[in-house]
C-alpha positions as CSV (number, residue, x, y, z in Angstrom):
1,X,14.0,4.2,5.1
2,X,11.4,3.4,8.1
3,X,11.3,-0.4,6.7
4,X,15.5,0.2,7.9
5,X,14.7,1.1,11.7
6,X,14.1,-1.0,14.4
7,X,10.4,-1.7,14.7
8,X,10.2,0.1,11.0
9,X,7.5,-2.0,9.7
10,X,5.1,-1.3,13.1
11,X,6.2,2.6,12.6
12,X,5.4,2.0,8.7
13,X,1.9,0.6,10.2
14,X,1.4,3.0,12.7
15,X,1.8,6.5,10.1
16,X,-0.5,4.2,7.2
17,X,-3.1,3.5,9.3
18,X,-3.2,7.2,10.6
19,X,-3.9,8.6,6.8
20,X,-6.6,10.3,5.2
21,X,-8.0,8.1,2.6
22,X,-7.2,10.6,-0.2
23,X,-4.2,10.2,1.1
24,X,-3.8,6.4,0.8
25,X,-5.8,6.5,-2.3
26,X,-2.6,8.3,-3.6
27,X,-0.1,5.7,-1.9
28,X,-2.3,2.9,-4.1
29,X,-1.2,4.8,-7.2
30,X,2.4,4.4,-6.5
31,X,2.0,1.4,-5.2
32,X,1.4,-0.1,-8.7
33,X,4.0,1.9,-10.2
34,X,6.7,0.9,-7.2
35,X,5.6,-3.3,-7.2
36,X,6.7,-3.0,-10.8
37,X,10.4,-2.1,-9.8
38,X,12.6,-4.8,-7.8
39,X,14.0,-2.0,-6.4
40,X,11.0,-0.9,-4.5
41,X,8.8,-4.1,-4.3
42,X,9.5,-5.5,-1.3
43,X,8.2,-1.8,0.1
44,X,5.2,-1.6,-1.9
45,X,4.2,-5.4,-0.7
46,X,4.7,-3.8,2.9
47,X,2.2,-1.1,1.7
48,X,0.0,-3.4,0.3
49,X,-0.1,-5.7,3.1
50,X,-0.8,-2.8,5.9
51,X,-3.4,-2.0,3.8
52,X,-4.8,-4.9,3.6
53,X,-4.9,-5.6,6.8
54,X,-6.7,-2.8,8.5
55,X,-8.9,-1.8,5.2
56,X,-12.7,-3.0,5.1
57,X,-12.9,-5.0,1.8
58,X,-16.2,-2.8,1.5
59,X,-14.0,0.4,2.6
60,X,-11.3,-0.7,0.0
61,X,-14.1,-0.8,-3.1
62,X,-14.6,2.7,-2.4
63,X,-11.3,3.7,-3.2
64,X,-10.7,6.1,-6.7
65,X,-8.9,3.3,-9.2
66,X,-9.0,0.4,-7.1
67,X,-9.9,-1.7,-9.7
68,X,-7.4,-0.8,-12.1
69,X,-5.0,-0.5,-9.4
70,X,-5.7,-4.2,-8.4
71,X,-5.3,-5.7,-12.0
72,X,-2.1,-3.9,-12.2
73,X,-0.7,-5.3,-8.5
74,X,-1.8,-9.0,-9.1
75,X,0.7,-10.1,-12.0
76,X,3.3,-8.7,-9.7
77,X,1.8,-9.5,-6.5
């Protein structure tokens, strides 16, 4: 629904960015689950990409299940 609004994907960026990383740990494992779905991909790319963007690579590697969650995003990715 934020992706809808004007400026949606800065306000998508904006509440990400502001998480705890338990907290985006947890949006990594839907993320798998919702890139699998052409429903919600485009969304979950969105995610990705924010996440991408202002996540350390070295910050990233500490995340629970990132490598799983990576092999499971990069077939669909």
């Amino acid at each position: 629904a934020i992706l809808k609004e004007t400026d949606g994907r800065r306000h998508l960026e904006e509440n990400i960015v502001r998480l705890r990383k338990d907290q985006k740990e947890a949006i990594l494992t839907f993320l798998v689950t919702w890139n699998t779905n052409s429903r919600n991909c485009h969304e979950a790319q969105a995610v990705v990409e924010i996440l991408l963007k202002h996540e350390a690579p070295d910050s990233l590697l500490q995340y629970a299940g990132i490598k799983s969650a990576v092999e499971s995003l990069l077939p669909y990715t």
